[in-house]
MITIKE-843696 format. One record per atom (N, C-alpha, C): x, y, z. Coordinates in steps of 0.2 Angstrom, whole numbers, plus 5000, padded with zeros to 4 digits. Atoms other than C-alpha are relative to their C-alpha. Example, Ala and Ser with C-alpha at 12.3 -4.5 7.8 and 13.67 -1.06 7.14 Angstrom:
2
500449945000/506249785039/500450065000/499649944999/506849955036/499650055003/
END
This chain:
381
500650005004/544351514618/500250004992/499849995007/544251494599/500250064997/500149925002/544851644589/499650044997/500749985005/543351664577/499650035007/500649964995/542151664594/500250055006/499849934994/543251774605/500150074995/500149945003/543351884591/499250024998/500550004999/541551864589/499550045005/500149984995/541151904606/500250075001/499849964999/542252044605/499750064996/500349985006/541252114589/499550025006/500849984997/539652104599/500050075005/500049924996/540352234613/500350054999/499949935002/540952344602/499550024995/500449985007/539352354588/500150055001/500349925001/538852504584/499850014998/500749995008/537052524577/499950055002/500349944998/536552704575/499750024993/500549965004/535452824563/500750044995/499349955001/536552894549/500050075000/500349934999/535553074553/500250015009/500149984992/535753164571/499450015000/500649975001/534053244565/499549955000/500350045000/532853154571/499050034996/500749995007/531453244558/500249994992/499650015007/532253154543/499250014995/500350005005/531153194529/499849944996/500350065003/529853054522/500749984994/499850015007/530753054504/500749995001/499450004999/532653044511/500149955005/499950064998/533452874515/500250005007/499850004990/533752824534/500449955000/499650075001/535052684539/500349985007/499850064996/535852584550/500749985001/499350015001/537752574554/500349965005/499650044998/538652444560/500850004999/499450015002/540652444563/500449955002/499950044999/541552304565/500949985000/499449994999/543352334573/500250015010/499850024991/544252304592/500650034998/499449994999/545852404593/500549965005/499650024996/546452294605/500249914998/499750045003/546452154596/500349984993/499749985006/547752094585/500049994995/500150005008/547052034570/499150034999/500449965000/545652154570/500150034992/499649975005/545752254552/499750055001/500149965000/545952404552/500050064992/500049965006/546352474534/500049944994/500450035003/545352394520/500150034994/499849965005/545852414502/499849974994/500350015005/544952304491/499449955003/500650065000/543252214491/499649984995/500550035004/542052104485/499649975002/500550044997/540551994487/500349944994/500050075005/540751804482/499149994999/500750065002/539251704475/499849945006/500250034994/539351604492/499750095004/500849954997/538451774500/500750045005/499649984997/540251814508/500350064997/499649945001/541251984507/500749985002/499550025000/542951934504/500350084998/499649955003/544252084505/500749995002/499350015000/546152114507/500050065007/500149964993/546552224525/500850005003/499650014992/547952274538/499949975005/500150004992/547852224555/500450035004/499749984994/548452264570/500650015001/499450034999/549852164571/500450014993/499950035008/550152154551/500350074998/499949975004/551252254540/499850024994/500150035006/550552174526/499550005000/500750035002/548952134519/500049944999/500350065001/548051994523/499549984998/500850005002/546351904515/499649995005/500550024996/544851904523/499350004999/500749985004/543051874522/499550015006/500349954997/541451954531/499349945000/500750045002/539851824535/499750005007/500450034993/538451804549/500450055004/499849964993/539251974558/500649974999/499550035001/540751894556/500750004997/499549985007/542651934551/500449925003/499850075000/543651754548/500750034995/499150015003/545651754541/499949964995/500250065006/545651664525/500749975003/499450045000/547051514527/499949984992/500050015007/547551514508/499949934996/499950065001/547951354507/499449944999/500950025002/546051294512/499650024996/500349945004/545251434504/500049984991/500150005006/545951414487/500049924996/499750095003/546151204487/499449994993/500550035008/545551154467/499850074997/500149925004/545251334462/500750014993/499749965005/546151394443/500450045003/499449954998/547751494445/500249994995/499549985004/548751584434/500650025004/499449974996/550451634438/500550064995/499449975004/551751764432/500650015005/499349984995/553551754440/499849995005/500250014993/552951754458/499250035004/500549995002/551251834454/499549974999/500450055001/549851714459/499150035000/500849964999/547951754454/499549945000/500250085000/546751614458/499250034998/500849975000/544851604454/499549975003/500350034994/543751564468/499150024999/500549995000/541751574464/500150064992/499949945005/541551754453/500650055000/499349964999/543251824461/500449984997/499250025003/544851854454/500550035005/499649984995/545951874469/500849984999/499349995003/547951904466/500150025006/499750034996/549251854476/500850024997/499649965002/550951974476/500749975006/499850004994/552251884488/500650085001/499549955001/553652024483/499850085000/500449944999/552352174489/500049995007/499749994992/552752234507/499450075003/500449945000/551152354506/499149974999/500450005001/549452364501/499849944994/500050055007/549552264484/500349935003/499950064995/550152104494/499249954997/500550045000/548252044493/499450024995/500549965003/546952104480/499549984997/500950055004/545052044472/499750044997/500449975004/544152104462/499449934998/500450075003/542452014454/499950014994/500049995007/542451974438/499450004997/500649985005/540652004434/499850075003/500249935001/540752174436/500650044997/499549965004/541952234423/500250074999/500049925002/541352404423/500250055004/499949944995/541852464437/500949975002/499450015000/543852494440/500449945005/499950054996/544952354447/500850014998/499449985001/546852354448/500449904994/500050075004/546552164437/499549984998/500750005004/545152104428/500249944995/500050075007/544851944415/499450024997/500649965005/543952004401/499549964997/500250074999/542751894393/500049984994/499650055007/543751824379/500549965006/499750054994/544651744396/500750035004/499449984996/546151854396/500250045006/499749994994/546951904410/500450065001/499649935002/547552094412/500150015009/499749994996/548652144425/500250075000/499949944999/548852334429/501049995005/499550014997/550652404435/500249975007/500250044993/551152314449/500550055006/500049954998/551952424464/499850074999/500749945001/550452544461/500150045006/500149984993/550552594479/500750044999/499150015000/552452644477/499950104998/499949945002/552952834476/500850014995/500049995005/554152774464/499749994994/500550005008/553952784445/500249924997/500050065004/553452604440/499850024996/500349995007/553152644421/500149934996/499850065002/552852454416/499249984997/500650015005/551052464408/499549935003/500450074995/549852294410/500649954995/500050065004/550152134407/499449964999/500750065002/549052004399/500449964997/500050065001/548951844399/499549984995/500750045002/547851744384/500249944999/500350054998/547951594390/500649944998/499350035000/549651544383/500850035000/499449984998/550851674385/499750075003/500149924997/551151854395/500350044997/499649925005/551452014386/499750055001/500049924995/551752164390/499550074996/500149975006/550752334382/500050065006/499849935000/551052524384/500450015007/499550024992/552452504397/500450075000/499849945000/552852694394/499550065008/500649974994/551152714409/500349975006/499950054992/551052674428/499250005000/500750045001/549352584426/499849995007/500250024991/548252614443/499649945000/500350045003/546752504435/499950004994/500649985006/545452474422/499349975001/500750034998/543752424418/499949984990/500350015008/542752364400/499250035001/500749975002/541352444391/499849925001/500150035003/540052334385/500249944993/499850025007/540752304369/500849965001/499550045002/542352244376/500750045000/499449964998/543552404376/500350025005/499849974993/544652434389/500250065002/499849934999/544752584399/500550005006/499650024994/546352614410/500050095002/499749944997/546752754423/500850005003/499350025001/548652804424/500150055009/499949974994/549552844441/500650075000/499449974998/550652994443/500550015004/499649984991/552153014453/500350065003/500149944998/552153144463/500950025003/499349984998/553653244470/500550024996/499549975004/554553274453/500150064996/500049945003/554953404442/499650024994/500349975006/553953364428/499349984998/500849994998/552053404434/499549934999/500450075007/551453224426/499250005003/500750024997/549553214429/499649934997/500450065005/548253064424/499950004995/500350005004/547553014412/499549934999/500550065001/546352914405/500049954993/500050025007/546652784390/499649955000/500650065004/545552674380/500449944994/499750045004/545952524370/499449954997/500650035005/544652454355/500449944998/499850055001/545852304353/500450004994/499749995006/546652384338/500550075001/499449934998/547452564346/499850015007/500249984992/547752634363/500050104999/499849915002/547252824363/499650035008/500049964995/547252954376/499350045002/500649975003/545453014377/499850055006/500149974996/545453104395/500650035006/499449974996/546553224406/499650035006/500549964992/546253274426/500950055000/499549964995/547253424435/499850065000/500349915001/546453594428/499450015000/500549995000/544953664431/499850084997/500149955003/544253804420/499550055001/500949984997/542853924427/500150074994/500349965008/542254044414/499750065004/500349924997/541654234419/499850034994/500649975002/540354314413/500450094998/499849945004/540854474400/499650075004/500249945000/540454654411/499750074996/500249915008/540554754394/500049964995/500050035009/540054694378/500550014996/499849975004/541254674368/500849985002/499450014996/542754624381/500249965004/500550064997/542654494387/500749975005/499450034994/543754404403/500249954999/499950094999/544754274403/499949945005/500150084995/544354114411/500549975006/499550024995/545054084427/500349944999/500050045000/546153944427/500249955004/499550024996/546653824442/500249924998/499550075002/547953694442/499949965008/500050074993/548053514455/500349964998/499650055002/549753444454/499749935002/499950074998/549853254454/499249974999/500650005004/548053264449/499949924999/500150055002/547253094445/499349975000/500450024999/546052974442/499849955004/499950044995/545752854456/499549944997/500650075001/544052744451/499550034993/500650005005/543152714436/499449964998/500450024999/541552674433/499549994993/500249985008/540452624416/499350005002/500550024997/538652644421/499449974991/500450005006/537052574410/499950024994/500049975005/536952694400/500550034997/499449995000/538652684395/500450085000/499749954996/539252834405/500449985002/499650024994/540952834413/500150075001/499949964993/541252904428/500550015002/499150015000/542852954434/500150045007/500049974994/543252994452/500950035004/499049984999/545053094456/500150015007/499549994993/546353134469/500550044997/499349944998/547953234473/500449945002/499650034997/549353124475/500450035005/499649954994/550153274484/499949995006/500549984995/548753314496/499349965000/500850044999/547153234503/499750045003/500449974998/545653324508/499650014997/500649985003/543953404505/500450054996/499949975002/544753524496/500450004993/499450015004/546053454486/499549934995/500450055005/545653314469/499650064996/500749985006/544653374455/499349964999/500650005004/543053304457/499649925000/500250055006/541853194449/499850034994/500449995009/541653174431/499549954996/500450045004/540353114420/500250014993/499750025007/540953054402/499849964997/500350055009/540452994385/500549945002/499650065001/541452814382/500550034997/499649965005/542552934371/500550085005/499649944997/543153064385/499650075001/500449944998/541853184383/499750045008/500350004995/541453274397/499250055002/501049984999/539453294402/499950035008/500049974991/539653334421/500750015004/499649994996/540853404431/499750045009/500449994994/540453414451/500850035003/499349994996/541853504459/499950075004/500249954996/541653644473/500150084996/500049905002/542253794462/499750004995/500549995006/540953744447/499450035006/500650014997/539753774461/499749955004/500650054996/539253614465/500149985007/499950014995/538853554480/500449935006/499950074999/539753394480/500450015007/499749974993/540553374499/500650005000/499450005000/542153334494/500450004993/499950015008/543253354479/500749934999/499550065000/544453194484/499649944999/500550075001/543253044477/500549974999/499550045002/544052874479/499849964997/500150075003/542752754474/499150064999/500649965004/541252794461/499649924999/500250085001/539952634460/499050044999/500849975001/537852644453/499749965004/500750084998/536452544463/499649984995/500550055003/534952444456/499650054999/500449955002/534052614456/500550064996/499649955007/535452724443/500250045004/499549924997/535952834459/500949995001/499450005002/537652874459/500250015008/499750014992/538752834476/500950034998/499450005001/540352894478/500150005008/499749984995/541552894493/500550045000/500049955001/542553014499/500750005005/499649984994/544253074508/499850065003/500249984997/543653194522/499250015002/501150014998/541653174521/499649935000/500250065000/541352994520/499849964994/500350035005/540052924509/499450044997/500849945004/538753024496/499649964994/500250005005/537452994485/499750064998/500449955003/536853094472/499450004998/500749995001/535253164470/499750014991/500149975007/534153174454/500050084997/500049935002/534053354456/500650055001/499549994999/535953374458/500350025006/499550014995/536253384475/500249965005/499550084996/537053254487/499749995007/500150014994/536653184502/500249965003/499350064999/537953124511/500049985009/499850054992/538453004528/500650035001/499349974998/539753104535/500249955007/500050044995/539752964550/500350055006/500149944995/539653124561/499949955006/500250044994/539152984577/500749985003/499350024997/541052934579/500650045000/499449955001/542153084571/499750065002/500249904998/542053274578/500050034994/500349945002/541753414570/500650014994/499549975004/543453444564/500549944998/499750055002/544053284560/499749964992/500250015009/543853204542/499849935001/500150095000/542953024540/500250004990/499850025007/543752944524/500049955000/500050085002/543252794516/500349994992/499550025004/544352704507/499649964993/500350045005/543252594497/499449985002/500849994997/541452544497/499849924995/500450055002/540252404489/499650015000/500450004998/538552394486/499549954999/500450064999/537152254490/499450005001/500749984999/535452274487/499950055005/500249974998/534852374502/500850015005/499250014998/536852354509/500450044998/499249975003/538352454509/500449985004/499350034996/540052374515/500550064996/499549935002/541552514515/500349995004/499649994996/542952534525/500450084999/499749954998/543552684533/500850005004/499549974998/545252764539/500049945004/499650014995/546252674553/499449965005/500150024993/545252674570/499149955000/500450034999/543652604562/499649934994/500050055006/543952474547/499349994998/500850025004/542252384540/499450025004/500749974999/540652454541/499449964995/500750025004/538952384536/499650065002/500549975000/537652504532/499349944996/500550045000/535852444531/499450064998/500649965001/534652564522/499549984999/500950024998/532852574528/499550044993/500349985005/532352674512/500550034995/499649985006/533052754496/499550084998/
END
């Protein structure tokens, strides 16, 4: 049998449409859905771990994946219920390519998809879409053309400290090679904002950061790893000091600029993963200000303080995903209502999604290991 319709076939007996509540008296004004996942354990190009996506302008979802069999990441796109292996070769024929040294990025409709042969890991295959600059990407073409390229063994728990490179359009060079660059994104106006990786395990605490660049200076405009909570003075007069706690290895993992040129900034623990562990999210001026902090010891009810991926819908709600809770949206009146994907994982097991999209009434995400890509299908908002 063909491999597309025996994998096809195989897709069908394993769907799996369910409600994303067990409660079956969901409340009129709270969204309902529709989950489909779309993985066979048994066979061997099935993908199981999903690390970047996108939607083309052909209506496909093109992303980078393990498989089964795979060490490495290969491309793939998602259509008609459908997962399909890209063959490069077909895929990119007449498509623009840049190169650096063995670093091939090609441009295929609104994608900008990079091609890493000397990465034996995640970064091997990667996209991003270049109409949506505001949201982080580990590469990005700005729209003066040029072409920024974040440090390249990203995934690595050695310290690449090699900055980006850009290319504008006749030669590559290098800038602030002093960072381990994870991504970045652009405001409106055109400044770049990058998030830095730390590497964990040394002696000397390093945490993220967050820099900006107006095309004239690069400055540091925000730090993750400490969390300050403030106590209320017993006695007039005397007042407590503010507790302080620390979160080695600390970082920022996804940034996001929304409409109202808000960035968004969603951490981790390089140490540790879990509901527990990361600082958060945050809400920030273009300038590093912080307007919102959502982290379980502020109070909030956010479900989890490990955010990997921060993205806005067509309605200004604010989505994020999550190591141990899934996927959450925030509510207007600050509290969250989250897909913990409770219909496949128990009680005492974590769902984490690695990364998400979203598509009119669609979300495409992939989760952990056992159950790769997911389409969700909301029936209201």
């Amino acid at each position: 049998m063909h491999l597309i319709g025996r994998f096809y076939l195989l897709l069908l007996l394993l769907l799996i449409a369910t409600s994303c509540s067990n409660n079956d008296d969901i409340e009129p004004d709270k969204p309902t859905c529709e989950i489909e996942y779309f993985f066979d354990p048994s066979h061997p190009e099935s993908c199981h771990y999903i690390f970047s996506m996108s939607k083309s302008t052909d209506g496909s979802i093109v992303f980078s994946a393990f498989t089964n069999e795979s060490q490495n990441t290969d491309l793939f796109k998602f259509e008609n219920k459908k997962i399909e292996k890209i063959d490069p070769e077909i895929y990119f024929s007449g498509c623009r390519t840049y190169q650096y040294e063995k670093i091939v990025l090609y441009e295929k409709n609104n994608l900008l998809i990079k091609f890493d042969p000397d990465e034996k890991s995640e970064d091997r295959w990667m996209v991003t879409d270049m109409n949506d600059r505001g949201h982080s990407s580990t590469f990005q073409k700005d729209e003066q053309g040029n072409i920024w390229i974040a440090s390249r063994n990203s995934a690595s728990y050695e310290d690449f400290r090699n900055g980006f490179l850009m290319y504008d359009g006749s030669e590559w060079r290098e800038f602030v090679t002093e960072y381990h660059i994870w991504s970045l994104c652009f405001d409106k106006l055109g400044n770049l904002y990058a998030n830095t990786l730390p590497v964990p395990y040394t002696a000397s605490e390093e945490l993220g950061v967050i820099l900006k660049y107006d095309h004239v200076k690069w400055e540091q405009i925000a730090t993750v790893g400490y969390i300050t909570i403030d106590k209320e003075d017993p006695v007039p007069g005397k007042p407590i000091e503010p507790e302080r706690y620390y979160f080695p290895t600390a970082w920022f993992k996804s940034l996001h600029i929304d409409s109202n040129n808000n960035l968004w900034a969603g951490s981790l623990q390089r140490s540790a993963i879990g509901t527990d562990y990361g600082c958060g999210l945050y809400k920030m001026t273009l300038d590093g200000e912080v307007l919102e902090h959502y982290h379980t010891l502020k109070n909030s009810k956010i479900p989890s303080n490990s955010v990997t991926e921060v993205r806005i819908d067509s309605q200004n709600n604010v989505w994020i995903s999550t190591y141990g809770s899934g996927l959450s949206k925030l509510l207007p009146n600050g509290e969250w209502e989250t897909y913990p994907f409770s219909e496949i994982y128990n009680e005492d097991e974590q769902a984490n999604v690695e990364c998400f999209l979203i598509d009119n009434d669609k979300i495409y995400g992939s989760l952990w290991s056992l159950y790769g890509l997911f389409e969700m299908r909301l029936k209201s908002w």
